[in-house]
VOKE-334957 format. One record per residue: residue number from 1; residue in one letter; chain; x, y, z of N, C-alpha, C in turn. Coordinates in Angstrom, 1 decimal, always signed. Example, Ala and Ser with C-alpha at 12.3 -4.5 7.8 and 13.67 -1.06 7.14 Angstrom:
! VOKE-334957
+-----+------+------+--------+---------+--------+---------+----------+--------+--------+---------+--------+
| pos | code | unit | n_east | n_north |   n_up | ca_east | ca_north |  ca_up | c_east | c_north |   c_up |
+-----+------+------+--------+---------+--------+---------+----------+--------+--------+---------+--------+
|   1 |    a |    A |  +13.2 |    -5.7 |   +7.8 |   +12.3 |     -4.5 |   +7.8 |  +13.2 |    -3.3 |   +7.8 |
|   2 |    s |    A |  +12.8 |    -2.2 |   +7.1 |   +13.7 |     -1.1 |   +7.1 |  +12.9 |    +0.0 |   +7.9 |
+-----+------+------+--------+---------+--------+---------+----------+--------+--------+---------+--------+
//
This chain:
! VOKE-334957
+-----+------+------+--------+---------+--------+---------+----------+--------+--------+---------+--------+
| pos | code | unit | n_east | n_north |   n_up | ca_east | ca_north |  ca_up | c_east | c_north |   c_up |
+-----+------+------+--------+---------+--------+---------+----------+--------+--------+---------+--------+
|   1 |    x |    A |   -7.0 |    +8.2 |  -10.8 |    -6.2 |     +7.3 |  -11.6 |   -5.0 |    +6.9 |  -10.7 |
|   2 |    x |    A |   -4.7 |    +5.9 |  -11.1 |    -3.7 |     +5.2 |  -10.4 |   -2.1 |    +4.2 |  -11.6 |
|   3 |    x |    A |   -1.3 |    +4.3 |  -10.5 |    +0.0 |     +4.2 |  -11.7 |   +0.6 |    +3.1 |  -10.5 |
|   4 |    x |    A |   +0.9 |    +1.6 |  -11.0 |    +1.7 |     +1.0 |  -10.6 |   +3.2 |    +0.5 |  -10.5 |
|   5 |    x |    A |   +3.4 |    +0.5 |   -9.4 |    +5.1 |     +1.2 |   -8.7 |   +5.4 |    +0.1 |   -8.3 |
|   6 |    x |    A |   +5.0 |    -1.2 |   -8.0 |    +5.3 |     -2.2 |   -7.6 |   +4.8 |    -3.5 |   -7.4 |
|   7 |    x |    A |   +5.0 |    -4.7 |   -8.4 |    +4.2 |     -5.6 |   -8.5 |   +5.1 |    -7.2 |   -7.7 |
|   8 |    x |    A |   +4.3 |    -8.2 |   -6.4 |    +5.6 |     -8.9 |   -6.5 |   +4.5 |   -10.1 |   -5.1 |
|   9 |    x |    A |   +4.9 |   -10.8 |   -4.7 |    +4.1 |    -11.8 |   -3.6 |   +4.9 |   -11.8 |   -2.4 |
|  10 |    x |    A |   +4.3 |   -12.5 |   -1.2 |    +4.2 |    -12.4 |   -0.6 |   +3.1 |   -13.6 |   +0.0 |
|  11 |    x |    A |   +3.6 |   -13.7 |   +1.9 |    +2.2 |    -14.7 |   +2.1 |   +1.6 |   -14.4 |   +3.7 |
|  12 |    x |    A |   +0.5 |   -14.8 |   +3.6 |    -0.6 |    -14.4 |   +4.2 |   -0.2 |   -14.5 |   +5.7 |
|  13 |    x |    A |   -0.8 |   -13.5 |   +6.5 |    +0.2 |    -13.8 |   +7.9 |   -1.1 |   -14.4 |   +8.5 |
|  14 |    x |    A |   -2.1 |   -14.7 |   +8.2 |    -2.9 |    -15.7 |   +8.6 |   -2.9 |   -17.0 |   +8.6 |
|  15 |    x |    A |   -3.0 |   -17.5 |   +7.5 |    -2.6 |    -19.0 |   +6.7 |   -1.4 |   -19.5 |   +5.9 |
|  16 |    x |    A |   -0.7 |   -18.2 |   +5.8 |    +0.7 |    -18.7 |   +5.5 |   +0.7 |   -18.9 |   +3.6 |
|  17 |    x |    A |   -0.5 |   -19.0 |   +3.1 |    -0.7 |    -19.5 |   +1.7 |   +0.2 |   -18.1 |   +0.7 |
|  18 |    x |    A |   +0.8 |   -18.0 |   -0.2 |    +1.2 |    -17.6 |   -0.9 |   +0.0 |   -16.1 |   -1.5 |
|  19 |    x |    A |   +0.8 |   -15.0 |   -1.5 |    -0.7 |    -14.1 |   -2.3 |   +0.2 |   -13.0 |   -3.4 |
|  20 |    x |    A |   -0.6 |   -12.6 |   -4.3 |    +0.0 |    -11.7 |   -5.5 |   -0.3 |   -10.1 |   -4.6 |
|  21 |    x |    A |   +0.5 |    -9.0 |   -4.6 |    +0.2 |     -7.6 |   -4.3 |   +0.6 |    -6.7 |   -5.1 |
|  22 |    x |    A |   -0.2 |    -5.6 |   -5.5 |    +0.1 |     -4.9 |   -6.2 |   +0.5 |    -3.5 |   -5.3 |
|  23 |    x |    A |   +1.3 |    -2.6 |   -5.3 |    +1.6 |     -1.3 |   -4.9 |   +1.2 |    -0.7 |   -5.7 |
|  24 |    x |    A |   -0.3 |    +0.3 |   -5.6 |    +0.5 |     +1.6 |   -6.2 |   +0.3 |    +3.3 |   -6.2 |
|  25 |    x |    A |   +0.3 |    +4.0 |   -6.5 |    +0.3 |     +5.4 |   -6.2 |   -0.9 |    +6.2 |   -6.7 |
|  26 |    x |    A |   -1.7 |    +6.9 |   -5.6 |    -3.2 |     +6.8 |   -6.2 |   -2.4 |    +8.8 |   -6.4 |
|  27 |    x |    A |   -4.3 |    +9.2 |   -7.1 |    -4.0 |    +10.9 |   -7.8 |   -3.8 |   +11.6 |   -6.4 |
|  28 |    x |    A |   -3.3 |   +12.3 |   -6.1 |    -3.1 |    +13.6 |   -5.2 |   -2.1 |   +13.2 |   -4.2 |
|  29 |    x |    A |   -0.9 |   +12.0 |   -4.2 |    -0.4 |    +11.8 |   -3.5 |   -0.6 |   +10.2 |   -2.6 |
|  30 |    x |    A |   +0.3 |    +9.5 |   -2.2 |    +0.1 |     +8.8 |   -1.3 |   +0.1 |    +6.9 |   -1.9 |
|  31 |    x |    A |   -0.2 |    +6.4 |   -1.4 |    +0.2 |     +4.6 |   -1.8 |   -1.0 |    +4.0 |   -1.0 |
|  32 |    x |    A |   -1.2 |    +3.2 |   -2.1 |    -2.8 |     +1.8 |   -2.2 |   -2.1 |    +0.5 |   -2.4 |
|  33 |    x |    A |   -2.8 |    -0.6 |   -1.5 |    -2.5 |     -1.9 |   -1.6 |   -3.5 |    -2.6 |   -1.2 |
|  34 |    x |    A |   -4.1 |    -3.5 |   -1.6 |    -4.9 |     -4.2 |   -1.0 |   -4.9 |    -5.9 |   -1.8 |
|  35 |    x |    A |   -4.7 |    -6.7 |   -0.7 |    -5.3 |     -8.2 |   -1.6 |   -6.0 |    -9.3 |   -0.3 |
|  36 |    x |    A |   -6.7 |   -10.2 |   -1.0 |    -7.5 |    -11.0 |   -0.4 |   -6.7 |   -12.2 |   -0.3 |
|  37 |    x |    A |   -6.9 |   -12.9 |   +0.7 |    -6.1 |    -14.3 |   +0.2 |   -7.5 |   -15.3 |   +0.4 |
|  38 |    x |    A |   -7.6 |   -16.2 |   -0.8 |    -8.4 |    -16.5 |   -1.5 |   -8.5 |   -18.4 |   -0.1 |
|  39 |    x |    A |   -7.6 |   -18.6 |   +0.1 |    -7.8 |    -20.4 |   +1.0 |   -8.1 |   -19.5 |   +2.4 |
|  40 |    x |    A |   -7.9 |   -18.1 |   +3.2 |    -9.0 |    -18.0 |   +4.5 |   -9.9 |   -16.8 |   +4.5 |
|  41 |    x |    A |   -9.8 |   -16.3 |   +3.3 |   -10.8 |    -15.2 |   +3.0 |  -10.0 |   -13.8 |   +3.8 |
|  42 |    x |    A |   -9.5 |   -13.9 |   +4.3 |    -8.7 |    -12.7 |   +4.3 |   -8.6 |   -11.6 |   +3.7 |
|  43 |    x |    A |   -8.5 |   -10.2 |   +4.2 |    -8.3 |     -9.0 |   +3.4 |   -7.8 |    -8.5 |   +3.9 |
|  44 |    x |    A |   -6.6 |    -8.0 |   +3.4 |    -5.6 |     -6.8 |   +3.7 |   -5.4 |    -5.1 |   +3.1 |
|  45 |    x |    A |   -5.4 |    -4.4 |   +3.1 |    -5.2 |     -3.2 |   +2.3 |   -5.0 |    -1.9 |   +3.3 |
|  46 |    x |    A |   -5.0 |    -1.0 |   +2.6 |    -4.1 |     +0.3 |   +3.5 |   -4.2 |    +1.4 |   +2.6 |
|  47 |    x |    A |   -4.2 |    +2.5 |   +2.3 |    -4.2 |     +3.8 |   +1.9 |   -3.5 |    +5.0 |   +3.0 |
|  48 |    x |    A |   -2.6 |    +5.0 |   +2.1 |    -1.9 |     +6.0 |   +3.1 |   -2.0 |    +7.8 |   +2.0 |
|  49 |    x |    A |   -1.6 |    +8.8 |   +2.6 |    -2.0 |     +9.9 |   +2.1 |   -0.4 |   +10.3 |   +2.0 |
|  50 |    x |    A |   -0.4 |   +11.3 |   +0.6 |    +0.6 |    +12.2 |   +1.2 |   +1.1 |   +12.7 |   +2.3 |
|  51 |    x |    A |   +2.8 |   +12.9 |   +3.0 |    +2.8 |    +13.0 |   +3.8 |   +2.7 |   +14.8 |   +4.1 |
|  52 |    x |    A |   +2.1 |   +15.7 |   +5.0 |    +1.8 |    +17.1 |   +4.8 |   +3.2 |   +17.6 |   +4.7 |
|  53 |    x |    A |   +3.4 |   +18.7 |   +4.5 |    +4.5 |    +19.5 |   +4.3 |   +4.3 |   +20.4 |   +5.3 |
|  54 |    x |    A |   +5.6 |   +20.6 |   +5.9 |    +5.7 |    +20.9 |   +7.5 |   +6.4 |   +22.1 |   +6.9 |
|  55 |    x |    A |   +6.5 |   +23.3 |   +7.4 |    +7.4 |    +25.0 |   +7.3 |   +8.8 |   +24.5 |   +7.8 |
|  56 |    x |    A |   +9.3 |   +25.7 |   +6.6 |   +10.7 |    +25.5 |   +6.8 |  +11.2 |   +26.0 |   +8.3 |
|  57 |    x |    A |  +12.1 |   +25.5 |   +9.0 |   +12.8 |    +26.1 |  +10.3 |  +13.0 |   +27.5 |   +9.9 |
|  58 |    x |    A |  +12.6 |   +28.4 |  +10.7 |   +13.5 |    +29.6 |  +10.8 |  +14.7 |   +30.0 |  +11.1 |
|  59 |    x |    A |  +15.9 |   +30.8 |  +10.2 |   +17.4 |    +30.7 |  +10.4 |  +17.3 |   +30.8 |  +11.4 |
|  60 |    x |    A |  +18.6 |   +30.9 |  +12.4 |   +18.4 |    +31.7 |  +13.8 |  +19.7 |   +32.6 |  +13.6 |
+-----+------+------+--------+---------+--------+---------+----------+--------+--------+---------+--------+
//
């Protein structure tokens, strides 16, 4: 399941044409995007993962 965090345009670094993107946060962590631009057929998108959790420094 997915929950949207950010709706807004943008344009195509191919043809320059105008495109709608949606951001949003998929289950177990992390951010989804993807859109087509529809005048060069283009597709863009990305999934990124939560970022891991690294151990705390030890005092010194």
């Amino acid at each position: 399941m997915t929950s949207t965090i950010e709706v807004g345009t943008t344009h195509c670094p191919s043809c320059a044409a105008p495109l709608n993107f949606t951001l949003d946060a998929v289950e177990g962590g992390g951010l989804r995007y993807d859109v087509t631009c529809a005048p060069c057929q283009q597709v863009y998108f990305h999934v990124s993962t939560e970022a891991p959790q690294l151990p705390a420094a030890a005092a010194a």
